[in-house]
C-alpha positions in Angstrom: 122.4 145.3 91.9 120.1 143.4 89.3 117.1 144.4 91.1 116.9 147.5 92.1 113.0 148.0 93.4 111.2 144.8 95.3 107.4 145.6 95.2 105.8 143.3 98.6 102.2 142.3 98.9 102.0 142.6 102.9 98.8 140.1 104.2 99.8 136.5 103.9 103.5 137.6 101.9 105.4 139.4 104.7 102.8 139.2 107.2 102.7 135.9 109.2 99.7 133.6 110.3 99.9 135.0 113.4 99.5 138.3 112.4 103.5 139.6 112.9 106.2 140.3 110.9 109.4 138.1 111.7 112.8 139.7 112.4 114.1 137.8 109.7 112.2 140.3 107.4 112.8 143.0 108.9 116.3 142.5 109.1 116.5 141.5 104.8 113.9 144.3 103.7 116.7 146.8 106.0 119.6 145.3 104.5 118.0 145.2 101.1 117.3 149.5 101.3 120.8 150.0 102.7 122.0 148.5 99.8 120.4 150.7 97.6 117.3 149.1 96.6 113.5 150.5 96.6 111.1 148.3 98.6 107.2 149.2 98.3 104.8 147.6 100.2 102.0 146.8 97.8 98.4 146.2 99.1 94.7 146.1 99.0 94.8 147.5 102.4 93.7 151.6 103.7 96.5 153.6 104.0 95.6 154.1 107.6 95.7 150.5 108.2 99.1 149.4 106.2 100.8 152.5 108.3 101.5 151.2 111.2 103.3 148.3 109.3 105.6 150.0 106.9 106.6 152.2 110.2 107.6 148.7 112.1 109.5 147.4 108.7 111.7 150.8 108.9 109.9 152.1 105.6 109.1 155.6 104.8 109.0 155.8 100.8 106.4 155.2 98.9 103.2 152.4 99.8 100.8 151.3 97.4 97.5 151.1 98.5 94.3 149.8 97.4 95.3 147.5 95.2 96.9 149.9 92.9 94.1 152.5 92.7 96.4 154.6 95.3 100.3 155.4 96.1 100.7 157.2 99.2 104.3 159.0 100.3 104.7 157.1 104.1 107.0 160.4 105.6 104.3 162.9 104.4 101.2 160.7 104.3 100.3 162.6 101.5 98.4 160.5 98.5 101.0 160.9 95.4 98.5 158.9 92.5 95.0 157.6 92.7 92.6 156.7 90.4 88.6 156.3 91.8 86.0 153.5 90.9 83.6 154.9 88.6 80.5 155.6 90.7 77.5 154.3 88.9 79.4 151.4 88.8 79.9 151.0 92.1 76.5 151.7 92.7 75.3 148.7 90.4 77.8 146.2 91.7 76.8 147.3 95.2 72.8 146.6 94.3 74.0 143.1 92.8 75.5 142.4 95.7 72.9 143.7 98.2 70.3 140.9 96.5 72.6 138.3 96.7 71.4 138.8 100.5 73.6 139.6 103.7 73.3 135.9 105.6 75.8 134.7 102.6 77.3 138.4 101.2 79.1 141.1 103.0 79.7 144.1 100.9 82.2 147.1 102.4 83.3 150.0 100.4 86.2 152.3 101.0 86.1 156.0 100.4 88.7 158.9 101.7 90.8 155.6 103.4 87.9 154.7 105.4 86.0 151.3 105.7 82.2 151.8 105.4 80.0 148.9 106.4 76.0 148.9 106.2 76.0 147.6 109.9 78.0 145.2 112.4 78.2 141.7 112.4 80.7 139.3 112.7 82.0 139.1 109.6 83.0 142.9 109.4 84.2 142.8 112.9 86.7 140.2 112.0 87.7 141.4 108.9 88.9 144.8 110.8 90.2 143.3 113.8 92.6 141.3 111.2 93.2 144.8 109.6 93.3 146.2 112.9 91.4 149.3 111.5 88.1 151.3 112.7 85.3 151.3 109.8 81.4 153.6 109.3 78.4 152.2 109.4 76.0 154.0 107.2 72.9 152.2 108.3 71.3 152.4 104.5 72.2 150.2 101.7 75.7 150.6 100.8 74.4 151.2 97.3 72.3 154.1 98.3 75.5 156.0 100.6 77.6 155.5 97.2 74.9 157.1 95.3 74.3 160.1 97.8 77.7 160.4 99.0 79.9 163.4 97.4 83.4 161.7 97.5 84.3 159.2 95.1 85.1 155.6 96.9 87.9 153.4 95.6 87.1 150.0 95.9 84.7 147.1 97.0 84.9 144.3 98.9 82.8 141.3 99.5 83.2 139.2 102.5 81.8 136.1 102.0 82.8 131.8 102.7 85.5 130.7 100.8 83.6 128.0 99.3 81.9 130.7 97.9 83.8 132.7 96.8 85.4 131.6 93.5 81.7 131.5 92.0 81.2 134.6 92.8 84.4 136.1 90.6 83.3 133.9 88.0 79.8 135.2 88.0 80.1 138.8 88.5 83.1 139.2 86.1 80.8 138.0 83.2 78.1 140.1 84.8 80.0 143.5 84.9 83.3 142.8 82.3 83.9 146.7 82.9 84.9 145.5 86.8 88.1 143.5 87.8 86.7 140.9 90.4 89.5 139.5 92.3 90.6 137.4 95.5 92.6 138.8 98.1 91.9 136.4 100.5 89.6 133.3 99.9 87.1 134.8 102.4 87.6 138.4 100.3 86.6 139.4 96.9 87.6 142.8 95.7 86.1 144.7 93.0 87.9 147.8 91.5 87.0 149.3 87.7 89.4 147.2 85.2 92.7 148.2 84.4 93.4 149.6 87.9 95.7 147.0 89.7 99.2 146.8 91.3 101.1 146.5 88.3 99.7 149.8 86.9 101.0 151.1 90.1 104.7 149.3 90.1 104.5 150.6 86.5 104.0 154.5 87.5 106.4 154.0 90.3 109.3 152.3 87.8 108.9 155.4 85.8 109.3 157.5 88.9 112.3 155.7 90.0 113.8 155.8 86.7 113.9 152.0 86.4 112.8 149.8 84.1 109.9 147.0 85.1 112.7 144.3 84.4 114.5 145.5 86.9 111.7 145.0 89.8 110.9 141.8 91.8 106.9 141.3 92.2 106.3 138.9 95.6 102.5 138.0 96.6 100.3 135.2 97.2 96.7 136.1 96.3 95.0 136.8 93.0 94.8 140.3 92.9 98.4 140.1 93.0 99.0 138.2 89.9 99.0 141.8 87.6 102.2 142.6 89.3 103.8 139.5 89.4 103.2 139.9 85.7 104.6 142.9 85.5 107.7 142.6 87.2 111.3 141.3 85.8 110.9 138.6 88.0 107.4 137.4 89.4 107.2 135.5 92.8 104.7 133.8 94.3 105.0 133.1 98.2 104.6 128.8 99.2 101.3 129.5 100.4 100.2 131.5 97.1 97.1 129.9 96.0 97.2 127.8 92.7 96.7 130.8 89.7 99.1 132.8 91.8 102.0 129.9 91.1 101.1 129.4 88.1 101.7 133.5 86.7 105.4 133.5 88.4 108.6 133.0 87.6 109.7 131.3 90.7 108.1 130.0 93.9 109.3 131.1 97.3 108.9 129.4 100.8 106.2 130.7 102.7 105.0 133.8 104.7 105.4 131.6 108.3 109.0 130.1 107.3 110.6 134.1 105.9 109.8 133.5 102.1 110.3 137.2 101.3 113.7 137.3 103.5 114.6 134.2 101.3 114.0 135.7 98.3 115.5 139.3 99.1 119.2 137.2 99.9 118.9 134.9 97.2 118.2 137.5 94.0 119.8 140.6 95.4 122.1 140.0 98.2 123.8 136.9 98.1 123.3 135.4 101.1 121.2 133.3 102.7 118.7 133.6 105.6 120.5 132.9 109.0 118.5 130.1 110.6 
């Protein structure tokens, strides 16, 4: 087998618009492992909340969580690699963020694979009921919990309108160029220190699996993808990728609704096709 290790973003890749995962995939990523090949799940998401999911594809390797800055062992739950966001920085993006105002901003922060969340409102609540996870409210400035808290948090996120949103990684990359600003969603900006992303974590795991990079397939469809799909031997962007995302792979897929990843697992490693 050429390929020998897919690595998956899951939200808007293998995960449909309606929020399930199609047979179809299910069916390839099985065939695909019985074969002989490594499939990872790769995503910004808690471990807690991409669980469930690798359980229902019949996964229970490795997962790579927060958008590289953690690889978790899915039989164990145990946390195999991790790398922390440096706090004062976290702090001083959280501050930035805080005067930007909440009507237009949402800031969250994750620390020991939970959401934390100044307060409720409708943006966070829909943000986890997509994620179907639970989240903290710290009822201070997220800035100040950082600061007091004794655990190390791994990432950022900013909730905010898409047509928003692409200013905002413009501006704040040139404001803190020590911080990777990126969009996982055109509602969702995340922020994680720079040099941590998903292909340092296909990377790590190539070297565990004693494989070579060129040997791996990279599928997503959001920004914060595009350092894997760089990495890989073969970078894919899903249909529905936005426009950088196409633009950084090797070859376009269909779509997350119509079993891109299914498509794509038959076409490059098991040659066959998708039974319609």
């Amino acid at each position: 087998m050429k390929y020998k290790a897919i690595f998956c973003d899951f939200d808007g890749t293998i995960y449909r618009d309606d929020h399930t995962i199609s047979q179809v995939n299910k069916d390839a990523i099985r065939s695909y492992v019985e074969a002989g090949g490594k499939f990872v799940v790769s995503t910004g998401r808690l471990f807690s909340a991409i669980y469930p999911k690798v359980v229902e594809l019949g996964l229970d390797k490795e997962v790579i969580v927060y958008q590289g800055a953690g690889i978790y062992d899915i039989s164990s739950k145990q946390q195999i690699f991790g790398q922390f966001f440096d706090r004062e920085s976290a702090v001083k993006v959280l501050e930035y963020v805080e005067a930007m105002g909440s009507d237009n901003y949402v800031p969250l922060v994750y620390i020991n694979d939970v959401c934390h969340a100044q307060s409720k409102n409708e943006y966070v609540e829909e943000f986890v009921r997509i994620c179907n996870i639970g989240y903290k409210t710290t009822d201070i400035p997220l800035s100040e919990y950082v600061r007091a808290c004794k655990d190390k948090p791994v990432k950022v996120l900013v909730l905010m309108q898409s047509e928003l949103s692409e200013a905002f990684v413009e501006q704040g990359a040139k404001k803190f160029p020590e911080l990777a600003f990126m969009r996982s969603h055109p509602l969702v900006v995340e922020i994680i220190t720079k040099g941590i992303n998903k292909g340092l974590a296909i990377g790590w795991l190539c070297e565990k699996y004693g494989i070579t990079t060129d040997e791996a397939i990279a599928i997503g469809d959001s920004e914060n993808d595009i350092a894997m799909i760089k990495t890989a031997g073969l970078g894919v962007a899903m249909g529905n990728a936005m426009p950088k995302v196409k633009l950084a792979a090797d070859h376009i897929a269909d779509t997350n609704d119509n079993d891109g990843v299914a498509k794509i697992i038959y076409k490059f490693c098991l040659n066959g096709e998708v039974d319609e």
